[in-house]
Z-matrix of the N, CA and C atoms (Angstrom, degrees):
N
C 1 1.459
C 2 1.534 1 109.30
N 3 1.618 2 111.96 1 122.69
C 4 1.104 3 106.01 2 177.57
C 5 1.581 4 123.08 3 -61.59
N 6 1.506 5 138.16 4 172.83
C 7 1.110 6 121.16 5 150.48
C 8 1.283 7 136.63 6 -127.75
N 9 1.168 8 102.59 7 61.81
C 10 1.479 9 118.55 8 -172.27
C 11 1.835 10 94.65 9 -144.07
N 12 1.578 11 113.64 10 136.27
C 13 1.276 12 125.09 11 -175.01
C 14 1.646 13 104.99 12 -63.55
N 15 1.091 14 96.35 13 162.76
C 16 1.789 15 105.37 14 176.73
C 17 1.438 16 111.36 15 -105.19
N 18 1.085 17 123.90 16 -148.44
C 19 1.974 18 126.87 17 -160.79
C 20 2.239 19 72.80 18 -102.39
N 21 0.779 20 94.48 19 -75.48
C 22 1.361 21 111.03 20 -162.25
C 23 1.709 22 108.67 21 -24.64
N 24 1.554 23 99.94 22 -63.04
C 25 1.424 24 119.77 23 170.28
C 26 1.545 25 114.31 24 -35.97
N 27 1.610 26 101.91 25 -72.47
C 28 1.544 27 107.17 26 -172.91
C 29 1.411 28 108.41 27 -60.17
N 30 1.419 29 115.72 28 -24.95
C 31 1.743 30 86.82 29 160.91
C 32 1.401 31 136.96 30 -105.40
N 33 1.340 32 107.50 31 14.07
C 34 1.348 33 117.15 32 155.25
C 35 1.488 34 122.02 33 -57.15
N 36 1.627 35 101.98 34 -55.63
C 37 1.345 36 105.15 35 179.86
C 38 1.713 37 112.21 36 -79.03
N 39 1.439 38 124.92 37 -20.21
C 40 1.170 39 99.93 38 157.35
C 41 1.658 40 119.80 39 -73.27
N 42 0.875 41 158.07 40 -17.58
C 43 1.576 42 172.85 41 106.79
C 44 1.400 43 87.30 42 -0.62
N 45 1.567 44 161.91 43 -68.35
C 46 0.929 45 133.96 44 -160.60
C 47 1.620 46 109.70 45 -97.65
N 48 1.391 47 113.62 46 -16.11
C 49 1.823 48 104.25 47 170.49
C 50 1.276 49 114.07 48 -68.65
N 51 1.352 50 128.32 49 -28.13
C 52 1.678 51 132.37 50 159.07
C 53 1.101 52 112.08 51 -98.09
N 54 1.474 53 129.64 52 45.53
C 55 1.499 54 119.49 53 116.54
C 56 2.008 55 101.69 54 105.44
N 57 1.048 56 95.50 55 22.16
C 58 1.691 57 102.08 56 173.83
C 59 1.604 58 116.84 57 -94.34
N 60 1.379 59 103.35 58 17.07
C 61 1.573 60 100.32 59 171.90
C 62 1.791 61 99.90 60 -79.46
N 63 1.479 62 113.22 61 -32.35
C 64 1.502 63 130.44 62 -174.51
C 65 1.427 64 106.97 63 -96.27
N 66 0.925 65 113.16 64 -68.52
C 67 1.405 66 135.81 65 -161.12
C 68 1.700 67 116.57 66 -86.92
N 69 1.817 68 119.93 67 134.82
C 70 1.161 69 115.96 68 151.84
C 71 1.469 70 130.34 69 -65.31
N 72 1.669 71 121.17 70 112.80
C 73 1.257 72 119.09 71 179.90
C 74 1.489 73 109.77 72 -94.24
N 75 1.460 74 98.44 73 134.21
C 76 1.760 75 102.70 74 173.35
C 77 1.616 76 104.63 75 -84.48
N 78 1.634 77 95.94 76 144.16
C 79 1.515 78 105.60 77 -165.20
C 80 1.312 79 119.29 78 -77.99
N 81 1.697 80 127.52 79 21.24
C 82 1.184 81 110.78 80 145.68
C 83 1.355 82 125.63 81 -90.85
N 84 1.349 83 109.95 82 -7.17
C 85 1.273 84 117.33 83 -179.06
C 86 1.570 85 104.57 84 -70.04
N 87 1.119 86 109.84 85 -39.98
C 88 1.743 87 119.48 86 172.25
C 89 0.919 88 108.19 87 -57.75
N 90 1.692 89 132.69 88 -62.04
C 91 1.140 90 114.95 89 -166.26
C 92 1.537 91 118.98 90 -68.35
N 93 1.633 92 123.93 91 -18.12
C 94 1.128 93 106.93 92 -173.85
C 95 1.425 94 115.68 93 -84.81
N 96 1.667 95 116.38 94 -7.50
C 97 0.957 96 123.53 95 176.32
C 98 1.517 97 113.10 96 -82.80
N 99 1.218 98 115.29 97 -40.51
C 100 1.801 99 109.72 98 160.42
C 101 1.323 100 135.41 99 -61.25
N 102 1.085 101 100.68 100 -19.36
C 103 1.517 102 125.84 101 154.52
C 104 1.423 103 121.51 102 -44.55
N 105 1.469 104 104.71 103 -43.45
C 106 1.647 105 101.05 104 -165.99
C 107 1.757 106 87.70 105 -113.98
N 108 1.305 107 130.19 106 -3.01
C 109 1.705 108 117.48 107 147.50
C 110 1.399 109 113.63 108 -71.18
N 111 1.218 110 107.51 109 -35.82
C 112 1.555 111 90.23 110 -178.22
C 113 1.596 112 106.51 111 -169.39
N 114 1.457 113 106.34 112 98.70
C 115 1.609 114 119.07 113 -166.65
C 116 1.700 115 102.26 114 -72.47
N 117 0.843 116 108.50 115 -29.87
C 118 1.829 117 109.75 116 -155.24
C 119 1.517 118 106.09 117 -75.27
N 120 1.691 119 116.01 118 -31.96
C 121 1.474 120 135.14 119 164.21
C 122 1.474 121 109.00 120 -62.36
N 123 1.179 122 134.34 121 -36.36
C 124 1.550 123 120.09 122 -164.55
C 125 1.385 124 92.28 123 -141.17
N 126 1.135 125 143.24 124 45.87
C 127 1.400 126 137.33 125 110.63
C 128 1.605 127 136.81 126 -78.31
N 129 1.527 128 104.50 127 174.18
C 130 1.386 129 112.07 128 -161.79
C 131 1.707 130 93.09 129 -79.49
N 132 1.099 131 127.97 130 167.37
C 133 1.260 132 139.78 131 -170.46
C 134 1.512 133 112.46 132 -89.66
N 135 1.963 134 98.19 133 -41.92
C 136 1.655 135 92.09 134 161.94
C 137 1.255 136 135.68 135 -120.80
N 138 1.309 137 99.40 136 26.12
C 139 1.306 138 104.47 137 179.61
C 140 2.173 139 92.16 138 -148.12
N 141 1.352 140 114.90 139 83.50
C 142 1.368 141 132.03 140 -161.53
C 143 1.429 142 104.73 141 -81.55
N 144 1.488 143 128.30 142 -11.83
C 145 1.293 144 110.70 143 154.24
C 146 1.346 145 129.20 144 -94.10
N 147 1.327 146 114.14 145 22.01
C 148 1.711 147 122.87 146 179.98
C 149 1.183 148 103.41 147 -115.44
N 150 1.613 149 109.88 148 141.58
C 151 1.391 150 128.92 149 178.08
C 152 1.868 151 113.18 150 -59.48
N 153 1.611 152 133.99 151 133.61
C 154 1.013 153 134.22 152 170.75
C 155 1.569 154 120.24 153 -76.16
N 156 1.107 155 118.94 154 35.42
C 157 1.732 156 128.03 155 -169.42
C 158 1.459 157 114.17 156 -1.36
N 159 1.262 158 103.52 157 -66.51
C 160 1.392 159 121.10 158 -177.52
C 161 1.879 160 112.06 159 -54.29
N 162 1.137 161 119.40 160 -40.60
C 163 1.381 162 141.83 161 171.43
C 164 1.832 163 85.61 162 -55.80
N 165 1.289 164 118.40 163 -63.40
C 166 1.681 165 109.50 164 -157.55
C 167 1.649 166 85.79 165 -53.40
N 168 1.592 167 113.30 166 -73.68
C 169 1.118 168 115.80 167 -141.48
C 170 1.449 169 112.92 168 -66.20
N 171 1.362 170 124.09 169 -45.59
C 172 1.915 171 110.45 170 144.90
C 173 1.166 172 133.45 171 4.62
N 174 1.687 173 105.44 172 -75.01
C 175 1.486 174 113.39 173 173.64
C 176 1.503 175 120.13 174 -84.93
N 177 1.849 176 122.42 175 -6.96
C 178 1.469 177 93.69 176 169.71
C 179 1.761 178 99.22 177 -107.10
N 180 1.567 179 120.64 178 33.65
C 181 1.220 180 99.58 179 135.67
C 182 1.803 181 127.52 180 -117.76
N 183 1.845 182 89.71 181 6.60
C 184 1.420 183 89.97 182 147.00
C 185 1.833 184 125.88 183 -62.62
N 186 1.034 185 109.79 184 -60.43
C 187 1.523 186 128.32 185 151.96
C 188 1.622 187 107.44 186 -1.29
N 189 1.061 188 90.34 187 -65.16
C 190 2.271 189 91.47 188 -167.54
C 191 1.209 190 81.30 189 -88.77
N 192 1.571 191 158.77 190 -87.01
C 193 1.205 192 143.73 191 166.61
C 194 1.520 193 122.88 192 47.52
N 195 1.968 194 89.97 193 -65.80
C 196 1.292 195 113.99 194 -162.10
C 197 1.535 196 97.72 195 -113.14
N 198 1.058 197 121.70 196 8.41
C 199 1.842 198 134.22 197 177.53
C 200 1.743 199 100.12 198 77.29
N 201 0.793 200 124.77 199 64.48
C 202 1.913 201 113.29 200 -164.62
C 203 1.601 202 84.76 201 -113.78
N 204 1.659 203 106.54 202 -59.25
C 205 1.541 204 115.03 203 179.82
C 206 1.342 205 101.96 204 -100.91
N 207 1.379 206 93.08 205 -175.71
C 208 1.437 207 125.36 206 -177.65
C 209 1.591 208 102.93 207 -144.58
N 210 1.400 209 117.12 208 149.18
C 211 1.128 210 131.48 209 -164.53
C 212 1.345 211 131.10 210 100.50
N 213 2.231 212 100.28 211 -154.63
C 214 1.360 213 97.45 212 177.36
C 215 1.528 214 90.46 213 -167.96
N 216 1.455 215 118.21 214 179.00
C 217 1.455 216 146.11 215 164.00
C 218 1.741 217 95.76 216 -40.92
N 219 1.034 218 124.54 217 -39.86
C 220 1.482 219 113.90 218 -156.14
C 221 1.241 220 91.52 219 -109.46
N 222 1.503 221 138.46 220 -44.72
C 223 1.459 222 122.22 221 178.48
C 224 1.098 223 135.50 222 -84.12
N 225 1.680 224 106.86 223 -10.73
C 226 1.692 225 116.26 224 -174.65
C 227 2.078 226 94.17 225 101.44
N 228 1.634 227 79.07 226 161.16
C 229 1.977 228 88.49 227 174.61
C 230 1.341 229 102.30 228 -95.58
N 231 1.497 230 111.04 229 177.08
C 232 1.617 231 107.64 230 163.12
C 233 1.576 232 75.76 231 -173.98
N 234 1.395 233 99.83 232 133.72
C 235 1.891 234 136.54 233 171.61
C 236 1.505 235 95.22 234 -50.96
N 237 1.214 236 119.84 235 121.02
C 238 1.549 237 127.12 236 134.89
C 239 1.127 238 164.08 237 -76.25
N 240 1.281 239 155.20 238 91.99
C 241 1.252 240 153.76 239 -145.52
C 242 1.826 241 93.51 240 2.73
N 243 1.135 242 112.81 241 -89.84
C 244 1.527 243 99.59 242 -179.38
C 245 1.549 244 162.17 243 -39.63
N 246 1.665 245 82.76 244 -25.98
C 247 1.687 246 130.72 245 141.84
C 248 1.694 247 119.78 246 -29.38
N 249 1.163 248 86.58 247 -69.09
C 250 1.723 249 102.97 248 179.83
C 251 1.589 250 97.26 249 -85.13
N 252 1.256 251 138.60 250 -47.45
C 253 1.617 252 110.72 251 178.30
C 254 1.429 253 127.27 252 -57.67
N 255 1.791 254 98.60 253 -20.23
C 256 1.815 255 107.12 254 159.50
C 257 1.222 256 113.74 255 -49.18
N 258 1.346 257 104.80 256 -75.13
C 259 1.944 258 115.73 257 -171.07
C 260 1.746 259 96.90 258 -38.40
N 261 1.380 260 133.48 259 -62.94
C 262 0.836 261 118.85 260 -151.29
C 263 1.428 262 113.41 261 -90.77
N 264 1.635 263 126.20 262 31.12
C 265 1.277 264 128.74 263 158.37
C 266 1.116 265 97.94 264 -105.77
N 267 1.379 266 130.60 265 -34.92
C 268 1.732 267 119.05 266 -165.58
C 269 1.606 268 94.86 267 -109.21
N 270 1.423 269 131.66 268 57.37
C 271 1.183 270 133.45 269 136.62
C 272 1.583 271 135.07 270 -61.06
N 273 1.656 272 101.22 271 -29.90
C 274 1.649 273 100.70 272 -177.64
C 275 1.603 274 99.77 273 -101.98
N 276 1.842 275 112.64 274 36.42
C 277 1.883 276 91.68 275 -176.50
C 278 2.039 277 77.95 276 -125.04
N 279 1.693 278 84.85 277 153.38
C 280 1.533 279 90.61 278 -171.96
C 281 0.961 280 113.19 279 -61.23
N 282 1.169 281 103.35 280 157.91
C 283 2.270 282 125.36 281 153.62
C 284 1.133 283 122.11 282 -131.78
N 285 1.096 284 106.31 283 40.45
C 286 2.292 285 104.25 284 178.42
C 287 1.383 286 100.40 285 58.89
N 288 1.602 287 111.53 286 45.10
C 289 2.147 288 86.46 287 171.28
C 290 0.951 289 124.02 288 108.36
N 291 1.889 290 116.76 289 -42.88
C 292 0.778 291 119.81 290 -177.43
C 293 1.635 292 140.84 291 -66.52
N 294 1.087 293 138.29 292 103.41
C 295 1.445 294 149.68 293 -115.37
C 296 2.340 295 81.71 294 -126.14
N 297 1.170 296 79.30 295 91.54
C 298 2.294 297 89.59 296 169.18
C 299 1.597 298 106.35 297 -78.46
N 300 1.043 299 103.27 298 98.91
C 301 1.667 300 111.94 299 147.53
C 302 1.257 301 128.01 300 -109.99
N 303 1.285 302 122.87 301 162.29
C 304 1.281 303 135.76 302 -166.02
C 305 1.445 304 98.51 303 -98.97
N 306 2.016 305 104.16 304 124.97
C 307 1.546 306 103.04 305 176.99
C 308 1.527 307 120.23 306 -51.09
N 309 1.000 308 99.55 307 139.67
C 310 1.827 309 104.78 308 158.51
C 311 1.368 310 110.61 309 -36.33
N 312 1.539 311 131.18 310 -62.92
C 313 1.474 312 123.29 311 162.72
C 314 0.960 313 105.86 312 -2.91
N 315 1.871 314 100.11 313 -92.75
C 316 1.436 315 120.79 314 -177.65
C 317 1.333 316 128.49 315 -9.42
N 318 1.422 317 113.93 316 -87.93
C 319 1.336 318 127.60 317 136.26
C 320 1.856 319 124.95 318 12.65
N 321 1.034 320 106.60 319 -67.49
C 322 1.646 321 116.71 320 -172.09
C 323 1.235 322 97.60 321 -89.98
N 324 1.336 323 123.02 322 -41.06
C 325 1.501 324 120.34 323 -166.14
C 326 2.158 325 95.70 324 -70.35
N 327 1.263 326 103.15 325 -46.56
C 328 1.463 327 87.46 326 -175.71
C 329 1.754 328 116.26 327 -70.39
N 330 1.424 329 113.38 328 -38.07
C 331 1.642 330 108.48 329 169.72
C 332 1.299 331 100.54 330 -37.51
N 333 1.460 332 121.44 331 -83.98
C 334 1.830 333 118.90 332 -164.38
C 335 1.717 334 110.83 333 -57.71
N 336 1.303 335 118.83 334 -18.39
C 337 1.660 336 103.21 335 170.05
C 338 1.638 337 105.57 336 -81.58
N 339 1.148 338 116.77 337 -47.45
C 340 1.855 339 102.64 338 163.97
C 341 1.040 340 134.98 339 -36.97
N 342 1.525 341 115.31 340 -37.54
C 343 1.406 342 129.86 341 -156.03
C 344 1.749 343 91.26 342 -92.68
N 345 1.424 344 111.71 343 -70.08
C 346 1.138 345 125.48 344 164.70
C 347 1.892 346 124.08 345 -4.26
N 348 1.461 347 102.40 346 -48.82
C 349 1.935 348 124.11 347 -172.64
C 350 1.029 349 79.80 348 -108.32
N 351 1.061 350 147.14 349 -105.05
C 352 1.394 351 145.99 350 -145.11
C 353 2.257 352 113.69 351 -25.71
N 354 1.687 353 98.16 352 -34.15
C 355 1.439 354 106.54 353 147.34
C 356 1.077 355 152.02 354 -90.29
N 357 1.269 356 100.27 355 14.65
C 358 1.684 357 128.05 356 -163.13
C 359 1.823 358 103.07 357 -90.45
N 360 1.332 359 105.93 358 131.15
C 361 1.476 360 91.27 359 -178.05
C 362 1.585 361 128.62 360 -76.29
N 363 1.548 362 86.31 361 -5.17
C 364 1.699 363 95.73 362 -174.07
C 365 1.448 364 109.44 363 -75.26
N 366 1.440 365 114.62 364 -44.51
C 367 1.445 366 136.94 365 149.73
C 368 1.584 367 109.10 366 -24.91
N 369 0.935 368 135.46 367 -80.06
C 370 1.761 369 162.17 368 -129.56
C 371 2.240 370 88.51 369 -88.08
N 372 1.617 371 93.17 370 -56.68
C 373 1.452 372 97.83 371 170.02
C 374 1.436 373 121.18 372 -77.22
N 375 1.613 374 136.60 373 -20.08
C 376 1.281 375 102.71 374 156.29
C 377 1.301 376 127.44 375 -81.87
N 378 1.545 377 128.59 376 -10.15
C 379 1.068 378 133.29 377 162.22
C 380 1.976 379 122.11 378 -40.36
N 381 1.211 380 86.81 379 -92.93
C 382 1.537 381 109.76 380 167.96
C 383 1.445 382 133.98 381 -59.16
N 384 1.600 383 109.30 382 -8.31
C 385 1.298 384 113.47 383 -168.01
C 386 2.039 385 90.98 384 -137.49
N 387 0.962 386 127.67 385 2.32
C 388 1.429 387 123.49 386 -168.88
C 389 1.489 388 106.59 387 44.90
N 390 1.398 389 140.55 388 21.01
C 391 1.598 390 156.63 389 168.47
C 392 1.372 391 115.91 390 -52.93
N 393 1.385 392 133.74 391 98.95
C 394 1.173 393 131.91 392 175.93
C 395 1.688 394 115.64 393 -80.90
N 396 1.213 395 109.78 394 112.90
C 397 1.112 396 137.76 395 -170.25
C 398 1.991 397 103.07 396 -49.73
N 399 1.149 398 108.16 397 150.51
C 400 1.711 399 108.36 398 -161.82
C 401 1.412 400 87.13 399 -112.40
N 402 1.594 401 110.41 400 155.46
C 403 1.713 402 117.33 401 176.09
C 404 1.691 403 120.50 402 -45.76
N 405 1.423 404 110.21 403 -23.12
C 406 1.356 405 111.52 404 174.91
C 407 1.864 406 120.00 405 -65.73
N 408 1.220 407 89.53 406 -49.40
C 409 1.172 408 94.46 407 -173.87
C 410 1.797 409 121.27 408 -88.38
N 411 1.444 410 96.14 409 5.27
C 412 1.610 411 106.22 410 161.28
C 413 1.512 412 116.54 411 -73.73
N 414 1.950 413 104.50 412 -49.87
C 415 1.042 414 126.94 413 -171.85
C 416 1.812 415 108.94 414 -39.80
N 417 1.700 416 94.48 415 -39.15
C 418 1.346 417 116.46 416 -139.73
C 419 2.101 418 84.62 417 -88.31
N 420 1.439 419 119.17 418 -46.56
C 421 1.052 420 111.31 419 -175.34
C 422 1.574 421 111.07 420 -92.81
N 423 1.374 422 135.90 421 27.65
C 424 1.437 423 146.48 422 146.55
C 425 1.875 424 123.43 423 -108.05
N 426 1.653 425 104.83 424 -9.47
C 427 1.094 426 127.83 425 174.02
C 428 1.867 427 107.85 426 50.35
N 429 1.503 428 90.02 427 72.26
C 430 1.242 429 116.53 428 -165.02
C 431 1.488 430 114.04 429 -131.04
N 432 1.326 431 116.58 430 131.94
C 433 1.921 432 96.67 431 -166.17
C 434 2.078 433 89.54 432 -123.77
N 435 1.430 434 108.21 433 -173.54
C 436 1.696 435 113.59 434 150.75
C 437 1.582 436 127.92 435 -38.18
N 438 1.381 437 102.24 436 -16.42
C 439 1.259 438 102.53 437 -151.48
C 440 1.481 439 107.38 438 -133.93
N 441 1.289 440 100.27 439 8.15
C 442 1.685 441 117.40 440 165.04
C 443 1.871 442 102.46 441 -76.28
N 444 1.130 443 113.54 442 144.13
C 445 1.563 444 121.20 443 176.27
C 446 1.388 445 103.26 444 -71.22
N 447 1.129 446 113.41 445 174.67
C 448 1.603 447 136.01 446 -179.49
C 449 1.832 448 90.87 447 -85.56
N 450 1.175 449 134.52 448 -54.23
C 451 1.383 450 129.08 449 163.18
C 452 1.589 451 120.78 450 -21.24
N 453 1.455 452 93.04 451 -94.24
C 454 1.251 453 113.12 452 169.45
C 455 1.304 454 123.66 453 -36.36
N 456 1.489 455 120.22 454 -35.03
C 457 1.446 456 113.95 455 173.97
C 458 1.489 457 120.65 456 -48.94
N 459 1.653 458 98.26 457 -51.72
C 460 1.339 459 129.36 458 -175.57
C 461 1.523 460 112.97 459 -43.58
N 462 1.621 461 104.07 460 -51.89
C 463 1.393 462 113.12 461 170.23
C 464 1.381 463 114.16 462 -76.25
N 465 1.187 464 140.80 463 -40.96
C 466 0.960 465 113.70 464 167.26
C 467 1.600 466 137.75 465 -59.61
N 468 1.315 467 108.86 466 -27.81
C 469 1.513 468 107.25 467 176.37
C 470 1.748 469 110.53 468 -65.33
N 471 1.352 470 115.65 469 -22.85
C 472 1.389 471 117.74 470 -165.92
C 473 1.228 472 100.08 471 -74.18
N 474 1.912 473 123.75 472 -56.61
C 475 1.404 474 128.92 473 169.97
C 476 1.290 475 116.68 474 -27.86
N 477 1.659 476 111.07 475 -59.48
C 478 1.748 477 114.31 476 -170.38
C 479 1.714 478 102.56 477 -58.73
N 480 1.196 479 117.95 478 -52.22
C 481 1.402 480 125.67 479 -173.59
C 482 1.563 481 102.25 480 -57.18
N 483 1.123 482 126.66 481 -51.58
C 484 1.561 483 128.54 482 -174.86
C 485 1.260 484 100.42 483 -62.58
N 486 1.372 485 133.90 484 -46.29
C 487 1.285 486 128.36 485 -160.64
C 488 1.625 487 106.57 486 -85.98
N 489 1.468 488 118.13 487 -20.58
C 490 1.844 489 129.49 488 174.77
C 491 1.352 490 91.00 489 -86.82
N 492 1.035 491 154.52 490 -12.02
C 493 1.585 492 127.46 491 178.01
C 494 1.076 493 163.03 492 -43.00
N 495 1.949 494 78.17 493 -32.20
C 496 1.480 495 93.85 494 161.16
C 497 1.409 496 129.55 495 -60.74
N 498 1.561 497 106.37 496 -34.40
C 499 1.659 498 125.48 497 -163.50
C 500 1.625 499 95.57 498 -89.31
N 501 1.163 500 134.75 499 113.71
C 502 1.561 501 122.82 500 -166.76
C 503 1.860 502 99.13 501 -94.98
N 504 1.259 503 137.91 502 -2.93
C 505 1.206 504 144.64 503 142.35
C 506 1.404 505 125.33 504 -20.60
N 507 1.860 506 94.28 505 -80.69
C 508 1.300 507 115.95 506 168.77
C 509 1.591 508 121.27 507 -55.18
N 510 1.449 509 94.76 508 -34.64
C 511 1.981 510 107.60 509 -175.35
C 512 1.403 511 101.88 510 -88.57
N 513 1.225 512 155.47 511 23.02
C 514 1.654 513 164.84 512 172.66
C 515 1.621 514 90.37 513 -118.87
N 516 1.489 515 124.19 514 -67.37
C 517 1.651 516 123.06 515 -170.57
C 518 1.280 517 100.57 516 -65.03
N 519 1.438 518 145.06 517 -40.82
C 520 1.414 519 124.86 518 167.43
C 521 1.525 520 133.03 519 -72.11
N 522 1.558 521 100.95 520 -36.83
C 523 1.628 522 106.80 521 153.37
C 524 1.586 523 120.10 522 -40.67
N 525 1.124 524 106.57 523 -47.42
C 526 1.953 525 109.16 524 -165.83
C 527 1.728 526 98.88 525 -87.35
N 528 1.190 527 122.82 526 -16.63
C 529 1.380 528 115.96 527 -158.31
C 530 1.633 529 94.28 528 -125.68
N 531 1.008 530 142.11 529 -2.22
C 532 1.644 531 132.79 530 175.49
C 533 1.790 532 100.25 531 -73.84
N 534 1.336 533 126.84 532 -8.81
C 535 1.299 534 135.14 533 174.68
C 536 1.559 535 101.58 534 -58.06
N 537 1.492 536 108.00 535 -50.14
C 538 1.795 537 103.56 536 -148.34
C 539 1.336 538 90.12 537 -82.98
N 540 1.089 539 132.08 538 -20.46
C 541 1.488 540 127.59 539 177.08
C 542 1.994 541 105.85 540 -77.95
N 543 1.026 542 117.97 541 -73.63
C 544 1.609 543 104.15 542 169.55
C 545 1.708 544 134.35 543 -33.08
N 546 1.729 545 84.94 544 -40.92
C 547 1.696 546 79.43 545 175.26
C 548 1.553 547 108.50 546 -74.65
N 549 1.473 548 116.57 547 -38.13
C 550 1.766 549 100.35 548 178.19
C 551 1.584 550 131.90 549 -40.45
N 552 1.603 551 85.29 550 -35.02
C 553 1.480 552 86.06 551 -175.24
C 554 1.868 553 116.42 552 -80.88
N 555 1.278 554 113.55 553 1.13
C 556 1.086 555 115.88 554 -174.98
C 557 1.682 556 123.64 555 -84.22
């Protein structure tokens, strides 16, 4: 295993230091942020302080390719379950310094989405009761109504899941159950 990040890598982890565990990031925001993980990879060859655009956007649709992201040019990226099991194998390979933490957002937003399901009765009943939770009460723990888009759904289930990950409880009951909510809408 090498130890030095790849094109792909460094913009994963820039994609999650600006906030794509939640959020769609537009890819200049990525690139300028991969930029300052690691300039020498995604610059131009003769002119080494300019961003290689085409180089970003290459590899973050290598990225979904390989399921890492989600998205596009027009909607912004956002990290995927598989996304984040990347970052967190290639944590001990360098980046010039660069030291990945998880925003404070981040942070708060996942305490209250844990806390949040973990009190949820739909939650509480598939646990203890083997109870498969009904489209309402999916709606209700992805905070999703009739009138949420087929988009947006999408993103939202990824957010809740990104932000439960830590708790693998909550991330098994949304894994098995984000089904009954997609198929309703179909």
């Amino acid at each position: 295993m090498k130890n030095r990040l790849n094109i792909v890598e460094i913009l994963l982890k820039a994609v999650f230091s600006i906030g794509g565990m939640q959020n769609s990031i537009d890819t200049e925001d990525i690139a300028q942020k991969a930029f300052k993980i690691a300039p020498e990879n995604l610059s131009w060859k003769k002119y080494s302080d300019q961003i290689d655009l085409s180089k970003v956007k290459t590899n973050l649709y290598l990225a979904k390719k390989n399921k890492f992201l989600e998205g596009n040019e027009k909607l912004g990226w956002m990290l995927s379950k598989k996304g984040l099991n990347e970052i967190e194998k290639t944590k001990k390979k360098s980046s010039n310094g660069f030291k990945l933490r998880i925003l404070k957002d981040d942070l708060i937003n996942q305490e209250k989405e844990i806390i949040r399901i973990k009190n949820n009765e739909a939650f509480i009943n598939f646990y203890k009761f083997k109870k498969k939770p009904s489209p309402k009460q999916l709606e209700n723990i992805f905070k999703v109504n009739v009138y949420t888009t087929e988009e947006n759904i999408k993103k939202r289930i990824r957010t809740v899941i990104n932000l439960c990950r830590s708790n693998e409880n909550i991330t098994n009951f949304l894994e098995k159950n984000k089904k009954i909510l997609t198929k309703r809408r179909a």
